[in-house]
C-alpha positions as CSV (number, residue, x, y, z in Angstrom):
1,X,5.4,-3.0,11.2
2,X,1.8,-4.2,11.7
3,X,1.5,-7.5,13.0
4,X,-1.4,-9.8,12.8
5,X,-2.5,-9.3,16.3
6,X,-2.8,-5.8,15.8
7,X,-6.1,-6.5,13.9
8,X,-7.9,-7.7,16.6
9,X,-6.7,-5.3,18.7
10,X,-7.4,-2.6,16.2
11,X,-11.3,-4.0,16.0
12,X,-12.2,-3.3,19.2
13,X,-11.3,0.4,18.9
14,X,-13.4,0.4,15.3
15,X,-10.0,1.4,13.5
16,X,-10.6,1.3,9.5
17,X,-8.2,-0.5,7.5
18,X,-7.6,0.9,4.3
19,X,-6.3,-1.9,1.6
20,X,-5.4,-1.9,-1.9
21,X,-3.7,-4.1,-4.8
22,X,0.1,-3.3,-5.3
23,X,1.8,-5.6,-8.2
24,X,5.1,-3.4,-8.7
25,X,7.8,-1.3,-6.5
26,X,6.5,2.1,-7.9
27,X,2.8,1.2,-7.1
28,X,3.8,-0.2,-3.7
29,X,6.3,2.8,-2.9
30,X,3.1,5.0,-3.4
31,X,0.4,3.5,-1.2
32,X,3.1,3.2,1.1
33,X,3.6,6.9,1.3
34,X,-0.1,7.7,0.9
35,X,-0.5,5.7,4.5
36,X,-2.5,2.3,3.1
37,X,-2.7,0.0,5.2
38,X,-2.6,-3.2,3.8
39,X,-0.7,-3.8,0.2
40,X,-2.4,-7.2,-1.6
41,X,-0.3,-8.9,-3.7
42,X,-3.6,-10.2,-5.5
43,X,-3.7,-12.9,-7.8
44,X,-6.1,-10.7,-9.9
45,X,-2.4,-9.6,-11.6
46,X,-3.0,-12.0,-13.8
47,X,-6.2,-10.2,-15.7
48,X,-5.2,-6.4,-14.7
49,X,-0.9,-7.0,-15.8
50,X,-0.6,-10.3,-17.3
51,X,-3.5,-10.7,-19.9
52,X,-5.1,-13.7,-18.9
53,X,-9.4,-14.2,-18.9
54,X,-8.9,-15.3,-15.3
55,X,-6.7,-15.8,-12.3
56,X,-6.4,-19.5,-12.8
57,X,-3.3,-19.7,-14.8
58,X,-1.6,-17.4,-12.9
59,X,1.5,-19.4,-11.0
60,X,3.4,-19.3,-7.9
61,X,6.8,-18.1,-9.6
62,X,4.5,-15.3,-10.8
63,X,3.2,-14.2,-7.8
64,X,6.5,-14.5,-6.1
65,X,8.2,-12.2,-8.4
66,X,5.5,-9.5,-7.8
67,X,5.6,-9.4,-4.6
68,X,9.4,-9.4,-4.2
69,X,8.8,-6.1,-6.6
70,X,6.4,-4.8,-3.8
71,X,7.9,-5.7,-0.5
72,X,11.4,-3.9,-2.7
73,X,8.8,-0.6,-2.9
74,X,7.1,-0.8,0.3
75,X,9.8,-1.9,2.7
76,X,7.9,-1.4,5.6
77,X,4.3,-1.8,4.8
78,X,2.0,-5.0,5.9
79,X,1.8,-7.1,2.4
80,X,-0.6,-10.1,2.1
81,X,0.3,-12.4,-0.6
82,X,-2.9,-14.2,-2.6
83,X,-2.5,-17.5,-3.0
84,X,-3.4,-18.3,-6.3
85,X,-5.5,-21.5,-7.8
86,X,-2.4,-23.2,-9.3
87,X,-0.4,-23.3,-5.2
88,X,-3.2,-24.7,-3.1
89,X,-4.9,-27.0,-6.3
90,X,-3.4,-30.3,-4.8
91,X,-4.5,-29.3,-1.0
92,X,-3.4,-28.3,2.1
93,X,0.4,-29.4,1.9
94,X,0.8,-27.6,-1.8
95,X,-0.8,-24.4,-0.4
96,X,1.5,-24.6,3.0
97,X,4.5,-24.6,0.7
98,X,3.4,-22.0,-1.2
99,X,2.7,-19.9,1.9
100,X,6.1,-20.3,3.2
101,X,7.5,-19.3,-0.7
102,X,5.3,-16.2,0.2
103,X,6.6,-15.2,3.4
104,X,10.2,-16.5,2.5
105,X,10.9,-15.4,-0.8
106,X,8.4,-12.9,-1.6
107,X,8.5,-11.1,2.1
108,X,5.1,-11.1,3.0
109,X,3.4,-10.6,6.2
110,X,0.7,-12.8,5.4
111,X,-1.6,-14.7,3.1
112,X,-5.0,-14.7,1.5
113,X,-6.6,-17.8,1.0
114,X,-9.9,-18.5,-1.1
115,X,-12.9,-20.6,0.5
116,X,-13.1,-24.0,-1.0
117,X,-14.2,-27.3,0.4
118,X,-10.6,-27.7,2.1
119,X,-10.1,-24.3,3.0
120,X,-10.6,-24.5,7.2
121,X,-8.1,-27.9,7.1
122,X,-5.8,-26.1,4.9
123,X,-6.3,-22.6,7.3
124,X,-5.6,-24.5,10.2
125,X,-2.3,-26.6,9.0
126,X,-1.0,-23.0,7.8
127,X,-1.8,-21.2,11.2
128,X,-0.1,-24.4,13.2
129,X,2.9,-23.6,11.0
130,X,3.3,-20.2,11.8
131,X,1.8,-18.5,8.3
132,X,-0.6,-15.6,9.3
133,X,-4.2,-16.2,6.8
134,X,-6.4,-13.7,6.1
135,X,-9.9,-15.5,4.6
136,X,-11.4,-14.9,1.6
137,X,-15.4,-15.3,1.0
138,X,-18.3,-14.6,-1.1
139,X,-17.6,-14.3,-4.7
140,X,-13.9,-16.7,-4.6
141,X,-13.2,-15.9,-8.2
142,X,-11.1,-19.2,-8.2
143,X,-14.0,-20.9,-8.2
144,X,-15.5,-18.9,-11.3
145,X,-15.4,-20.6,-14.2
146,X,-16.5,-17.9,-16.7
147,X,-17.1,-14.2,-16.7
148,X,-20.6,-14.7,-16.1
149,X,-20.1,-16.0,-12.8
150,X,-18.8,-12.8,-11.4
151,X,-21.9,-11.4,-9.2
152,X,-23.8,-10.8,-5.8
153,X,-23.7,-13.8,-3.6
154,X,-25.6,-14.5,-0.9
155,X,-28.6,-12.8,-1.8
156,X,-30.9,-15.6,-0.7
157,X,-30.7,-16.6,2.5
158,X,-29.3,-20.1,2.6
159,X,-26.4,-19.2,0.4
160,X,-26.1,-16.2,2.9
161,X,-26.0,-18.2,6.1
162,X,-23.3,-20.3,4.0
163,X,-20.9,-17.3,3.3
164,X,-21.7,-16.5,7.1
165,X,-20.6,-20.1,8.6
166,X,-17.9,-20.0,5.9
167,X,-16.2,-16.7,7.9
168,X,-17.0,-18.0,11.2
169,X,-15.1,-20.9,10.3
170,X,-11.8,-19.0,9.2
171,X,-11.8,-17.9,12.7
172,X,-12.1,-20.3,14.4
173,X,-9.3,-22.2,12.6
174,X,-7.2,-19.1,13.3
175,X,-7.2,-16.7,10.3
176,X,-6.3,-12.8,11.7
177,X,-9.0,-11.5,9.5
178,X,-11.8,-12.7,6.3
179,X,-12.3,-10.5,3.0
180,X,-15.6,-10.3,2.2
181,X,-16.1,-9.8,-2.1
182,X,-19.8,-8.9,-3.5
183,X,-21.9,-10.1,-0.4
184,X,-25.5,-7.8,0.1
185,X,-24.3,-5.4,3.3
186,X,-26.6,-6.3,5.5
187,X,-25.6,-9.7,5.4
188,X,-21.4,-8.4,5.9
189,X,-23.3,-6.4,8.6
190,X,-24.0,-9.5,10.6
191,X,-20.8,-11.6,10.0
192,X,-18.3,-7.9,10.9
193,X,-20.6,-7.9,14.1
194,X,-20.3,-11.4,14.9
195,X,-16.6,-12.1,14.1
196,X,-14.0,-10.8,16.9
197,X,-11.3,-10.5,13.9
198,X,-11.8,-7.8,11.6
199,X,-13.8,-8.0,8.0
200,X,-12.2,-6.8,4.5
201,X,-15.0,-5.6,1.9
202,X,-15.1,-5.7,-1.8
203,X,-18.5,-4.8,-3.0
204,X,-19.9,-5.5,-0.1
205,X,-21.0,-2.1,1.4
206,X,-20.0,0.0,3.9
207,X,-20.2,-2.5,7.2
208,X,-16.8,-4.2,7.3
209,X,-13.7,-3.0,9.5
210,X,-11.6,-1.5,5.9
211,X,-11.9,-1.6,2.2
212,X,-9.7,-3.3,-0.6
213,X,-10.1,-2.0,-4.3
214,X,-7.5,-3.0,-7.1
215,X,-5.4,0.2,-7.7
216,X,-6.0,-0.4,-11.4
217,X,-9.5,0.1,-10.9
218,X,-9.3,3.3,-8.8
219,X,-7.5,5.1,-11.1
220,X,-9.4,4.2,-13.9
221,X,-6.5,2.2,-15.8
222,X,-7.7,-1.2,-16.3
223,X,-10.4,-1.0,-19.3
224,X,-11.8,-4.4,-20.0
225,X,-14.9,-4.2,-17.6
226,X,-15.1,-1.9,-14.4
227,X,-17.1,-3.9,-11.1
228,X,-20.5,-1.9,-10.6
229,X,-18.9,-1.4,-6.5
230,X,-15.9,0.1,-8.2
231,X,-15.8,3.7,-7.9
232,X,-12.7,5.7,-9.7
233,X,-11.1,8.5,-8.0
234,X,-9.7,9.0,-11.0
235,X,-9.4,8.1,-15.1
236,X,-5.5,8.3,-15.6
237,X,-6.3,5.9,-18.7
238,X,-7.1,9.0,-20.8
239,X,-4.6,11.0,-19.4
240,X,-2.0,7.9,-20.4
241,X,-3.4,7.8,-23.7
242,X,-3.1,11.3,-24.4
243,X,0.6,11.5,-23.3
244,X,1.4,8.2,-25.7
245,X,-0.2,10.0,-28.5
246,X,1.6,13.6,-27.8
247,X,5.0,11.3,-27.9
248,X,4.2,9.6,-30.8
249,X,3.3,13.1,-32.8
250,X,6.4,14.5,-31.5
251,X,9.0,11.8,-32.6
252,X,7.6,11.8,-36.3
253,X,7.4,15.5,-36.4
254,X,11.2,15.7,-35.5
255,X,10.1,17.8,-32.3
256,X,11.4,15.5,-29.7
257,X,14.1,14.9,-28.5
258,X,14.7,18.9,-28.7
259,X,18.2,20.4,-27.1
260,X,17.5,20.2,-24.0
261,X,16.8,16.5,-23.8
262,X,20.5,16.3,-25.3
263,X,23.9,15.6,-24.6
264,X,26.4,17.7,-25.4
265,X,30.8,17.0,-25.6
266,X,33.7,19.6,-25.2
267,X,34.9,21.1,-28.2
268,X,38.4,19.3,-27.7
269,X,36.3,16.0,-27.5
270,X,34.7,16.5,-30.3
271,X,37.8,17.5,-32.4
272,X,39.7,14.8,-31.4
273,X,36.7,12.5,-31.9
274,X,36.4,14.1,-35.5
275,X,40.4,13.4,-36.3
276,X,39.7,9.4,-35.1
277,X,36.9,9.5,-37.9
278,X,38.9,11.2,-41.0
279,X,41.8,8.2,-40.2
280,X,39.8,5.6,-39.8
281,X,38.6,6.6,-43.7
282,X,41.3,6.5,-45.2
């Protein structure tokens, strides 16, 4: 099992981490065997599985009960739980109890929080209780408040000498690594080269120490909107829909189930079976 000291370790001799969402056991047990890294429990479950316009109403009991589901698929994998708006909203204390729910119920290695004006004093009460945090700056979508507000930041350059101090800050209140969402590469450049912990990137070029994508997105499955830094390895969404609709010509055209997707009994069964039916007629 990775631990969170491995990371810095790991940056020095420029290893790349490969990361990716995982809400379920069958999703988890597959990056698992694929060799991802780093499985995120992301609070983005809420718009890809849950149907909701955001990740704000998404709950602690919610994210708990994915990522029991995951750690259950991918027992021995390194799984970061996202702390979502509604377990850090009342400050540090709320977000240190919902950390411990993470690593406690849910079995996660470690937790993601979002920058927001408490996010170092809450980092730093987390790390002093034990709870490995990885950071999260850039575009914080807990801070968007419609869809509009999903785009590049830090493409002048006082807002990106912000989302700069904003990582350097994470470490040095002790976070073990900072996701980096949307930010212009040469800006991520500067902050993976300064930084001694490694850098996550989301739409944010190719200069950070490993990746994260939602597997939704990936494999082309999630069909609301697709990120402009996505890019799908694959478009299982039509081959779904195509399998649905085969099913659904088959059951009203009396073609499935066929024989072999059928049961069968022993003649003696089905005689006595038979005799059970004529007396109960009578």
């Amino acid at each position: 099992m990775v631990k969170t000291s491995d990371f810095i370790r790991a940056k020095k001799h420029h290893k790349r981490w490969v990361a990716l969402t995982a809400y379920d056991a069958p999703t988890a047990a597959l990056l698992e065997t694929c060799g991802v890294d780093i499985l995120l429990v992301g609070d983005s479950l809420g718009m890809v599985l849950l149907g909701y316009s955001s990740t704000l109403p998404v709950t602690m009991d919610e994210m708990i009960h994915h990522a029991k589901a995951v750690r259950r698929g991918a027992p021995n994998s390194f799984i970061v739980g996202d702390l979502p708006y509604q377990g850090v909203r009342s400050g540090a204390r709320q977000a240190l109890r919902s950390a411990k729910r993470f690593l406690k119920e849910g079995g996660c290695d470690a937790v993601k929080l979002e920058w927001s004006k408490n996010a170092a004093e809450t980092t730093a009460l987390l790390v002093k209780n034990k709870v490995p945090v990885m950071g999260h700056v850039g575009l914080t979508p807990q801070q968007v408040r419609s869809q509009e507000g999903f785009k590049v930041h830090g493409r002048r350059a006082g807002e990106a000498f912000e989302i700069f101090r904003q990582a350097r800050l994470f470490e040095d209140v002790g976070a073990f690594s900072v996701l980096v969402e949307c930010v212009p590469a040469p800006v991520v450049r500067a902050i993976t080269r300064t930084l001694r912990i490694p850098t996550l990137g989301i739409g944010s070029g190719k200069f950070c120490d490993g990746q994260v994508l939602v597997f939704h997105d990936l494999v082309g499955i999630f069909k609301k909107f697709t990120p402009k830094f996505v890019k799908q390895y694959a478009r299982l969404d039509a081959l779904m829909e195509r399998a649905v609709k085969t099913y659904r010509r088959e059951v009203l055209q009396s073609r499935f189930p066929g024989r072999v997707h059928s049961f069968k009994m022993e003649p003696a069964e089905w005689d006595a079976f038979h005799r059970r039916l004529r007396q109960e007629k009578k």
